[in-house]
C-alpha positions as CSV (number, residue, x, y, z in Angstrom):
1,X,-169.0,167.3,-72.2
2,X,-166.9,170.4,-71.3
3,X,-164.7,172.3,-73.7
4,X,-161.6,174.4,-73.2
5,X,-160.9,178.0,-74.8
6,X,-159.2,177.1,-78.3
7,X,-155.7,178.9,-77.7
8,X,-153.5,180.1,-74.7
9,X,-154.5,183.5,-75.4
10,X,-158.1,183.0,-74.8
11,X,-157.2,180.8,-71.8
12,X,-155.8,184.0,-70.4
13,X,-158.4,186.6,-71.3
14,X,-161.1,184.1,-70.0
15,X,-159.3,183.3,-66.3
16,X,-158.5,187.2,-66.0
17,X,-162.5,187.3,-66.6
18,X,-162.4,184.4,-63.8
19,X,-160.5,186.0,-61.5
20,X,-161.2,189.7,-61.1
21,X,-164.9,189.2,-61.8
22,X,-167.9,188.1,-60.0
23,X,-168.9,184.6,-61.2
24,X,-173.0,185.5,-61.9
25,X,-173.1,184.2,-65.3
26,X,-171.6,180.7,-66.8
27,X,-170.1,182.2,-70.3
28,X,-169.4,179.4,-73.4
29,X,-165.5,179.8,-73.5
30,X,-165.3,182.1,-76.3
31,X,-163.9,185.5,-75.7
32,X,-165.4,187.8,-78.7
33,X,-163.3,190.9,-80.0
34,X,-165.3,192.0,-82.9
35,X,-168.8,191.6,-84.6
36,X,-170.2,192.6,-87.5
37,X,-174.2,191.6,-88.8
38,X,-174.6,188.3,-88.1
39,X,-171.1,187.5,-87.0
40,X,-169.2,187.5,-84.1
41,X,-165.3,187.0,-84.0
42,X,-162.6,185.2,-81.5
43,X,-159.8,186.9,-80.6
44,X,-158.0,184.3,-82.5
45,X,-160.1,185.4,-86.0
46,X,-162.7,182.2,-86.1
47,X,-165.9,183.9,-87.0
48,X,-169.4,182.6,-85.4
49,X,-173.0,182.7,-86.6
50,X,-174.4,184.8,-83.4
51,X,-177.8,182.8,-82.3
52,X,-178.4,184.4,-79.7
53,X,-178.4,188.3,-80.4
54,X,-177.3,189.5,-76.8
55,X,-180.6,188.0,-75.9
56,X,-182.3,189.6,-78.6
57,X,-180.6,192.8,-77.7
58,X,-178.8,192.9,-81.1
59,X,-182.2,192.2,-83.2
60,X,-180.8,194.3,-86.2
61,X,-177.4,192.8,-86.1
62,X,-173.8,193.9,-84.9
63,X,-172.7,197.3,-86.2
64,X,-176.0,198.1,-87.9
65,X,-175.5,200.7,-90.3
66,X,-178.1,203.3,-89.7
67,X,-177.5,202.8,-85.7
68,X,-174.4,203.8,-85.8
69,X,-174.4,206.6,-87.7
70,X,-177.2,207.6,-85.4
71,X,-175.2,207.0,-82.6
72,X,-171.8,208.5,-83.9
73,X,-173.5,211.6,-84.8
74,X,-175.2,212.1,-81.2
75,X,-171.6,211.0,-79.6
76,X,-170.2,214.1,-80.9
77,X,-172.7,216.6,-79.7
78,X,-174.2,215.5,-76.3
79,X,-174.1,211.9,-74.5
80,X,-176.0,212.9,-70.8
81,X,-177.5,215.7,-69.4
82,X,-179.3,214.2,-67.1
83,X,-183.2,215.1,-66.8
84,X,-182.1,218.2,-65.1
85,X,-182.4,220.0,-68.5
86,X,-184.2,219.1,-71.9
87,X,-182.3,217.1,-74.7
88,X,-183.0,217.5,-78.3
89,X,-183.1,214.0,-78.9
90,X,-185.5,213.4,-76.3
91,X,-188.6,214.4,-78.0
92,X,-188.3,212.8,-81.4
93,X,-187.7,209.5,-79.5
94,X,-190.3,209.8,-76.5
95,X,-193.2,211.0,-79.9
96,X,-192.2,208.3,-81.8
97,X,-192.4,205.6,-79.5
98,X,-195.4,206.5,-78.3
99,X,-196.7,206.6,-81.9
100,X,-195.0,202.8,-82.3
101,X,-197.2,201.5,-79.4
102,X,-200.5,203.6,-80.2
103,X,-199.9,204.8,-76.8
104,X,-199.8,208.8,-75.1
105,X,-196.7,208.9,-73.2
106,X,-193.2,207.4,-72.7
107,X,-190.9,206.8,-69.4
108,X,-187.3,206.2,-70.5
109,X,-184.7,204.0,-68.5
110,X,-182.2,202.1,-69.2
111,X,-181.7,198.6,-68.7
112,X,-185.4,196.3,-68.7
113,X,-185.3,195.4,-65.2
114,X,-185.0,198.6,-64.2
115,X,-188.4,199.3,-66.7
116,X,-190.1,196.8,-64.8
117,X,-189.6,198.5,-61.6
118,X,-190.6,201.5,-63.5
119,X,-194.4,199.6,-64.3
120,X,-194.7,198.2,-61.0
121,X,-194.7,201.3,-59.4
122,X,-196.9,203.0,-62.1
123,X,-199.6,199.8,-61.4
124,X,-199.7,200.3,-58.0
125,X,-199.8,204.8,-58.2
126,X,-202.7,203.8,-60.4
127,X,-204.4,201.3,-58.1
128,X,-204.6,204.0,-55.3
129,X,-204.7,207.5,-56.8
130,X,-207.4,206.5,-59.8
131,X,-208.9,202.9,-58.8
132,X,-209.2,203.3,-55.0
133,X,-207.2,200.7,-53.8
134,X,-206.4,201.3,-49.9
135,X,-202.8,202.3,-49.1
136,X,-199.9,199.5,-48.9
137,X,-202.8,196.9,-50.2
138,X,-201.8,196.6,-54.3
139,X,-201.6,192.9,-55.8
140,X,-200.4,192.5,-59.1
141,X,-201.1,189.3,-60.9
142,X,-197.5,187.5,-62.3
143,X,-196.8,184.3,-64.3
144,X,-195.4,180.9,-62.9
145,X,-192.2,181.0,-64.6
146,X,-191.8,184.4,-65.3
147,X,-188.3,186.1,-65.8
148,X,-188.6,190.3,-65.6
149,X,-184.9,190.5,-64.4
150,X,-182.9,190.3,-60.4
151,X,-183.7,193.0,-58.6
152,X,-185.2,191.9,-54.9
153,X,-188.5,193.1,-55.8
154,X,-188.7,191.0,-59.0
155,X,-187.1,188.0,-57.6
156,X,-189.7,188.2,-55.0
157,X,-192.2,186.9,-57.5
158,X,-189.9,184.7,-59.2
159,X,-190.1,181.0,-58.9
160,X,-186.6,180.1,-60.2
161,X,-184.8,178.8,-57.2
162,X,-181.5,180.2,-58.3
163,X,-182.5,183.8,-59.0
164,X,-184.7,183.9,-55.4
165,X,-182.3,181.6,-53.1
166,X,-180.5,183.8,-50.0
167,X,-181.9,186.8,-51.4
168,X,-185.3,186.7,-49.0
169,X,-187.0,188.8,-47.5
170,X,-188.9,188.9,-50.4
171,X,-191.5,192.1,-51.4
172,X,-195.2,191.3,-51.0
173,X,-198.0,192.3,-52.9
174,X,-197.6,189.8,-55.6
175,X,-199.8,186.6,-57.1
176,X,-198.4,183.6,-58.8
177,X,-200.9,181.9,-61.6
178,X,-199.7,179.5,-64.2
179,X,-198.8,180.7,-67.3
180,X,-201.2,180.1,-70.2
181,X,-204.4,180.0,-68.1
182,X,-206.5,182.9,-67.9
183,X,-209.0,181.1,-66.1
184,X,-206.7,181.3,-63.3
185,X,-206.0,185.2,-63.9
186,X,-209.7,185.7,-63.5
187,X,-209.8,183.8,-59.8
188,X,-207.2,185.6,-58.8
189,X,-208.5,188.7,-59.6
190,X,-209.5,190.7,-56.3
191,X,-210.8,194.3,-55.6
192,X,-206.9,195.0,-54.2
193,X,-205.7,193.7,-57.8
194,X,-204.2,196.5,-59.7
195,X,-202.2,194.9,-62.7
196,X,-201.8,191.3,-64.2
197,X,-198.0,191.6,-65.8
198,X,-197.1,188.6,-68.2
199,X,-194.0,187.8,-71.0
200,X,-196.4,187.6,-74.0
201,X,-194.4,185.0,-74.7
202,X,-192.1,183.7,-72.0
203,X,-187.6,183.5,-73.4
204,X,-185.6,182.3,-70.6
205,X,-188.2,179.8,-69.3
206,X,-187.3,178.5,-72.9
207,X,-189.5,180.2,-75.4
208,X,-193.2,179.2,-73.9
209,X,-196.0,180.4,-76.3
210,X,-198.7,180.8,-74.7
211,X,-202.3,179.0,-76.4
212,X,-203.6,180.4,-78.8
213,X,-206.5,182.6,-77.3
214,X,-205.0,183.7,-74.3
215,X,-203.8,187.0,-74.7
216,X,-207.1,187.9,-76.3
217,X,-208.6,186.7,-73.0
218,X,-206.4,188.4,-70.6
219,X,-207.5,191.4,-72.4
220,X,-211.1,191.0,-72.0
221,X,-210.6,189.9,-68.3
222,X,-208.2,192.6,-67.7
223,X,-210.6,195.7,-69.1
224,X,-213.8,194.0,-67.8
225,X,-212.4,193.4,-63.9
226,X,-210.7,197.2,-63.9
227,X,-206.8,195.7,-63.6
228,X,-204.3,197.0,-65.8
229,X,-203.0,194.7,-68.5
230,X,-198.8,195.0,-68.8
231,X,-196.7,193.4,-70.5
232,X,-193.1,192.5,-70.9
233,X,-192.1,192.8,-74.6
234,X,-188.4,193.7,-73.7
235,X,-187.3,190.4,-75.2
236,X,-189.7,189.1,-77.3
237,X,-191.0,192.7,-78.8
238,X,-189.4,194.8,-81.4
239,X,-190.1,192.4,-84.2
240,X,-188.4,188.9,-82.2
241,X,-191.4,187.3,-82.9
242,X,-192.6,188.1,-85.9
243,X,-194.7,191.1,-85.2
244,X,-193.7,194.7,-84.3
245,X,-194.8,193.6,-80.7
246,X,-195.4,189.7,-79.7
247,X,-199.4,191.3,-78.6
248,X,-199.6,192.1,-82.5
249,X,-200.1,187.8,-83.0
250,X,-203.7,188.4,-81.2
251,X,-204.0,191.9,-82.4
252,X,-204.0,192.7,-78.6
253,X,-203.0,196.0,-77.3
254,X,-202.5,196.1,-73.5
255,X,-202.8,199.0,-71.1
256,X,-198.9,199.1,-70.4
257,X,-195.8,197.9,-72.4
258,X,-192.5,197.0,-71.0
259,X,-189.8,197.3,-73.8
260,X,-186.2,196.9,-73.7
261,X,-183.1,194.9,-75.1
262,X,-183.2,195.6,-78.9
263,X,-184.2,199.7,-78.1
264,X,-181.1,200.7,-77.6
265,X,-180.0,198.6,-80.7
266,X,-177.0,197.2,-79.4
267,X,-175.1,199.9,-78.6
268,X,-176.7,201.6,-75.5
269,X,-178.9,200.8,-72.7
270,X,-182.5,201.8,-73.6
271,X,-185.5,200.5,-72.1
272,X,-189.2,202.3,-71.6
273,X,-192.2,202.3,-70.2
274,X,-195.0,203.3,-72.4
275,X,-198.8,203.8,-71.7
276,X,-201.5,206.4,-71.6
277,X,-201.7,209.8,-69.6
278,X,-203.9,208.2,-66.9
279,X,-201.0,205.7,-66.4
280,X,-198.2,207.3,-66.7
281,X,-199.1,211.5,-66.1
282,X,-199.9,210.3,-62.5
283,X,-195.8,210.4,-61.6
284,X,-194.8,214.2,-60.5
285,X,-191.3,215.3,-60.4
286,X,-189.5,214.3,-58.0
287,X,-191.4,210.5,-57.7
288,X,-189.4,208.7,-59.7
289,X,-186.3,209.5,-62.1
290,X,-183.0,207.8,-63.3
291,X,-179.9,210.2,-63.9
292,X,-179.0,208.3,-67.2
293,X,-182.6,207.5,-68.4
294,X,-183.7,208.9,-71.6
295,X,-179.7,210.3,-72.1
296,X,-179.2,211.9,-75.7
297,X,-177.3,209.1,-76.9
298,X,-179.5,206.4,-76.2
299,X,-182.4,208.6,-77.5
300,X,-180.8,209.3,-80.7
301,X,-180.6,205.5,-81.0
302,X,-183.2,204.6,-80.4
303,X,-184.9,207.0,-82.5
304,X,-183.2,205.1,-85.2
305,X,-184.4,202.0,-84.2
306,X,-188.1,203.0,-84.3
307,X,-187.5,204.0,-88.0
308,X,-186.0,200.4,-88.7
309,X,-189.2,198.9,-87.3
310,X,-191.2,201.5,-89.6
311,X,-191.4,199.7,-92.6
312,X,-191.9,196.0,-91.2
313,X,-189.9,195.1,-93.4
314,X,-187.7,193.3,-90.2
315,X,-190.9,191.9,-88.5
316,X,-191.7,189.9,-91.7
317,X,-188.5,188.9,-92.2
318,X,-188.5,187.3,-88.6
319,X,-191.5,185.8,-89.4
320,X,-190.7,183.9,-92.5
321,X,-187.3,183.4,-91.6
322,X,-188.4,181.9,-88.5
323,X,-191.1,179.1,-90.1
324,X,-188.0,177.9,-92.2
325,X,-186.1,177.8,-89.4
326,X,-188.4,175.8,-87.6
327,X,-189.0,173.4,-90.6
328,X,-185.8,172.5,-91.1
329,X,-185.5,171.5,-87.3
330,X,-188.1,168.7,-87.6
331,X,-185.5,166.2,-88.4
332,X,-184.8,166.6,-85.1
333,X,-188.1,165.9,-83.7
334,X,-188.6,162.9,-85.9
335,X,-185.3,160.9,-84.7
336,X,-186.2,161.7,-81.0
337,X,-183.2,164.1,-80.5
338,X,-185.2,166.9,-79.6
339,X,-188.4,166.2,-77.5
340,X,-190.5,169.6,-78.6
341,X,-189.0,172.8,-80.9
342,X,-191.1,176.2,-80.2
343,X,-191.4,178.8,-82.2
344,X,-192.2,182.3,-82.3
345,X,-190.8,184.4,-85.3
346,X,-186.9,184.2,-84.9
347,X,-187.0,183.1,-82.0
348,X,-186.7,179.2,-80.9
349,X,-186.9,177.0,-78.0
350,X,-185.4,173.3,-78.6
351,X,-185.6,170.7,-75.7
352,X,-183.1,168.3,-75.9
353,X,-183.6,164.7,-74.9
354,X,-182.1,163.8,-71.9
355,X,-180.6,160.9,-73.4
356,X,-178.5,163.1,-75.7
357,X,-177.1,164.5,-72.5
358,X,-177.5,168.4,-71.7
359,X,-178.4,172.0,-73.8
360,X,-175.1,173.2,-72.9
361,X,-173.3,170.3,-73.8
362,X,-175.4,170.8,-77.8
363,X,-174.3,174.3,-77.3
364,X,-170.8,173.2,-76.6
365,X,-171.3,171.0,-80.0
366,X,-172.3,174.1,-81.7
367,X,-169.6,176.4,-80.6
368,X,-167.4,174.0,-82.4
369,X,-169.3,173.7,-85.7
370,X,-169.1,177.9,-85.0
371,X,-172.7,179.0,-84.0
372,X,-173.2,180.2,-80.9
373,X,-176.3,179.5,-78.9
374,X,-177.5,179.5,-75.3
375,X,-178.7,176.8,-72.6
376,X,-181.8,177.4,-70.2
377,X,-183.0,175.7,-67.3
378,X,-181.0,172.6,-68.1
379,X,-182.8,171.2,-71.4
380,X,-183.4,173.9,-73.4
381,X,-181.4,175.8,-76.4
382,X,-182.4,179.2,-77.4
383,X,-181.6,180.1,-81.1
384,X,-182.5,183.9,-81.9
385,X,-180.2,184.9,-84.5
386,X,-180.2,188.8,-85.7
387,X,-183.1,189.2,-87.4
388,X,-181.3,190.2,-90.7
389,X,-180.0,186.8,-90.8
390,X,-180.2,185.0,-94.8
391,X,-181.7,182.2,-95.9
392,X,-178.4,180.7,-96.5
393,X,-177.2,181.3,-92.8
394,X,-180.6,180.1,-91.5
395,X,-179.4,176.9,-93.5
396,X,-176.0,176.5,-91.9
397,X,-177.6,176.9,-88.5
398,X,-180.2,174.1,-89.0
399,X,-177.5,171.7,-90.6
400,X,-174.8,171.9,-88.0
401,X,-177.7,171.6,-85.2
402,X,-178.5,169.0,-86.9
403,X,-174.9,167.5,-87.2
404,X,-174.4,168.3,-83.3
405,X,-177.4,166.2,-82.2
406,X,-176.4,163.4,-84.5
407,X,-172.9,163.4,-82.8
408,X,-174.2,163.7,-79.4
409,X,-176.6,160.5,-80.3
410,X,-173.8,158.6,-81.7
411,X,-171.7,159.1,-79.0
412,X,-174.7,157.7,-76.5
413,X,-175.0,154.2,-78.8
């Protein structure tokens, strides 16, 4: 099932799109001019659930309030200064993080790939300036069916065929175990191993939750065997999945986190690296930098966003929010339209059967019934509405899912 923009005048928009820009992502043909909460809106005024949150970049909803004044304030004083000089907004935002994640210092950046980088290189600084490893030796541990973003060092330890394919030669130093099995962390654990880096809980694979037990065991393995233990929380922390951070569900705290996405609250770029001073106080000036990382405006943001997470009031939302969500799915799983649902606070993986056709083709069904979700890897739809979502809204969603499977299974008989 394909579907075509709704009017001439998205047509256009979407083939200038086409045309004049490089074809890396496959868009649902829906050209959005405005948003507000939990709403998105066509150029043509049809308003959408959003259920996918930028992938969870917009956690606190469009246009949030508080973030924008935030941000509106900063934009008239100072946007970039560069780390050349100090910023006032710097501080407040590097303190409070820090305080967030229980943690001693902060490395801004801005997009989570680029934070990724950030930890890999910390790991490895680590391994040879405090653990001993032997120059140009470093392993880090990584996840079968990991996603930490495209650079070429990231893809080098992806196994995703189109995010690695023409892209080779790959980077070394990196060591594949499947996902879930901390067993297999433990084997694979070396004297050159310096880091094991893991997705808590794994989103574009499809929303893989990990079992139960497993982050408390990498933990243990990790501080016993001397590795660092980092993980990626830039999509699934920040209260996606129900907790301030998805390592809160185990009550684990690792050596390094990787946050990103919903930092810069929808408005800017904001990601971080954030760990102790024997992680992070090992870079000197000069070793590694970004002329737009920790900029004014993104601090003041994010400052903003770190007081939205203060309360928990938004975690436990997600987390309440996200068990009706998944209740009012089973139907789904009981007629055999859906094979398995996941679920991690507002955050939910649904495999389609195959019989029903594809996730993109649902998500097409969706887009009609106006909620907008996303495909991955074929099978799978991710739902992760802004967390201030309503009960009433979370209602809407599960009935015209349901609706959308039940015309895609008519249409097979």
């Amino acid at each position: 099932m394909a579907l075509e923009p709704r009017t001439e005048r998205q047509k256009a928009a979407i083939e200038e799109v086409e045309t004049y820009g490089a074809h890396n992502y496959s868009p649902l043909p829906v050209v959005i001019s405005a948003a507000k909460g939990v709403h998105v809106t066509d150029l043509d005024g049809t308003t959408y659930i959003d259920c996918l949150s930028a992938y969870s970049a917009v956690n606190f909803g469009h246009g949030h309030p508080a973030l924008l004044a935030a941000a509106e304030a900063q934009l008239a004083r100072v946007t970039l200064t560069s780390r050349a000089f100090y910023s006032e907004p710097f501080g407040p935002f590097v303190k409070a993080l820090a305080a967030l994640c229980g943690k001693e210092m902060v490395l801004p950046m801005n997009t989570g790939v680029e934070a990724v980088e950030t930890a890999i290189k910390a790991a490895r600084k680590w391994g040879y300036e405090s653990k001993g490893v032997a120059e140009g030796r470093a392993k880090i541990i990584v996840m079968e069916g990991n996603f930490h973003g495209r650079t070429t060092t990231v893809i080098s330890f992806s196994n995703d065929p189109e995010a690695r394919k023409s892209y080779a030669p790959y980077t070394p130093g990196f060591v594949q175990v499947p996902f879930g099995d901390a067993d297999a962390i433990e084997d694979a654990i070396d004297d050159d191993t310096v880091a094991v880096l893991f997705e808590p809980i794994q989103g574009e694979a499809g929303v893989i939750v990990p079992p139960e037990g497993f982050l408390t065991k990498v933990r243990e393995i990790t501080r016993r065997r001397g590795v660092l233990m980092i993980a990626d929380e830039i999509q699934a922390g920040l209260g996606r999945s129900g907790a301030t951070f998805a390592c809160d569900r185990e009550g684990v705290v690792p050596d390094v986190y990787i946050l990103g996405k919903a930092l810069g609250g929808g408005i800017m770029p904001l990601s971080a690296v954030v760990a102790d001073r024997d992680v992070l106080g090992l870079f000197q000036p000069g070793q590694h930098g970004s002329t737009f990382g920790g900029n004014p405006l993104a601090c003041a943001i994010g400052s903003a966003v770190i007081e939205l997470l203060g309360s928990g009031e938004l975690q436990e939302r997600s987390r309440v929010l996200g068990e009706r969500f998944r209740a009012g799915l089973q139907p789904l799983l009981d007629a055999g339209w859906a094979t398995e649902v996941r679920q991690a606070g507002l955050w939910l993986g649904v495999d389609v059967n195959p019989d029903l056709g594809t996730a993109k083709e649902i998500c097409y069904r969706l887009m009609e019934r106006e909620v907008l979700a996303k495909d991955t890897h074929g099978h799978t739809i991710r739902f992760a509405p802004p967390l201030v979502i309503t009960e009433d809204q979370i209602d809407q969603v599960v009935a015209h899912t349901i609706t959308a499977f039940e015309q895609a299974a008519t249409q097979v008989r």
